[in-house]
N, C-alpha and C positions, 0 to 999 in steps of 0.2 A: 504494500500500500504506500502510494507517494505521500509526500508532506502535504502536498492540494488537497488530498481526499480529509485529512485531519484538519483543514482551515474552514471556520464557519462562518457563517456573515453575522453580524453583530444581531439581529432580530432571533439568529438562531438560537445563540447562548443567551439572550435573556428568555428564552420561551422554556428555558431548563428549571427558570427559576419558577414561584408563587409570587410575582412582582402585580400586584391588584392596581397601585396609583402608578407615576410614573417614574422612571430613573432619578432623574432630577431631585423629586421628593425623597426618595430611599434616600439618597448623596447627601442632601440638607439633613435628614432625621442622621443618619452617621456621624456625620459633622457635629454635629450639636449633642448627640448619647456620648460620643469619645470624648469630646472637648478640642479637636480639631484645627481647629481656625476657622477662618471665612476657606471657602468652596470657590477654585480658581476654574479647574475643568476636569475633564475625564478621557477615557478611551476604553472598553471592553476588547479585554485579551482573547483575540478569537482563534483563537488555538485550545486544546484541555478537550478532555474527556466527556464530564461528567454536571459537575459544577460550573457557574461563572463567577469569572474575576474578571474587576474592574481597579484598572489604575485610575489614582485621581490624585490632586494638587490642589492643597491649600494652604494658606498664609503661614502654617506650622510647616508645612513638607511633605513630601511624597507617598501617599498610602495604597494601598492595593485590601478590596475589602475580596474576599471568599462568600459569593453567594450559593449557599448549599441550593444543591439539586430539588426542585417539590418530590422527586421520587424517595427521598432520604427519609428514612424515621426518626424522631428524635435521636433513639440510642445510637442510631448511627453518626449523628452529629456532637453528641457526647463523647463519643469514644474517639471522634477526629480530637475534639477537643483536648480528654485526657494525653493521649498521643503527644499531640502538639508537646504539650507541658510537659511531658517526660522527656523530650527532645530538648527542650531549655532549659530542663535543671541539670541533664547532662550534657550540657556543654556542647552539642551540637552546634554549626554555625548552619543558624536559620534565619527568616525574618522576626523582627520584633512585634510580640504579639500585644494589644491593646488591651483594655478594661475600658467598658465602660465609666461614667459616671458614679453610677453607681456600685462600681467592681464586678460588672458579669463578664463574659470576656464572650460571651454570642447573646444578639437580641433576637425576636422575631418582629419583622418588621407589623409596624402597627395597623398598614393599612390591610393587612389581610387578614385580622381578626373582626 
């Protein structure tokens, strides 16, 4: 399988996600649960499997959020999670993971409840 066949158009990888309002709003509610900064812009990484990620830039710096897949079950997004964390307390070189506001380190976005 070529690398083409792996590249998705950006409508494709957010159709992976439960996104009910629109990008834009997910990027702002981010922005403001993490603490952020102002929201400069974005790009969806249209490459990946499963999930989408989106790089974005704001007045803080450069983030990339992991929008799990609507096929995922919770546990399955727990156990990314746990994962994650076992990979940064052992000293893997990873990306740096966030906390909300609040210290949850995944939200579900609000507009699909």
């Amino acid at each position: 399988m070529s690398n083409d066949n792996l590249k998705m158009s950006t409508g494709e990888h957010l159709s992976r996600i439960d996104l009910k309002g629109t990008l834009q709003e997910l990027l702002n509610e981010v922005v403001n649960l993490y603490d952020l900064g102002e929201y400069s812009n974005h790009k969806v990484i249209e490459s990946g499997y499963e999930d989408c990620n989106i790089h974005f830039e704001t007045s803080k710096g450069n983030y990339l959020i992991k929008a799990f897949a609507k096929t995922r079950q919770d546990n399955e997004v727990d156990r990314y999670v746990e994962i994650a964390g076992k990979v940064a307390e052992a000293g893997v070189n990873h990306p740096t993971y966030h906390q909300t506001k609040s210290g949850d380190m995944v939200f579900n976005d609000s507009h699909n409840n």
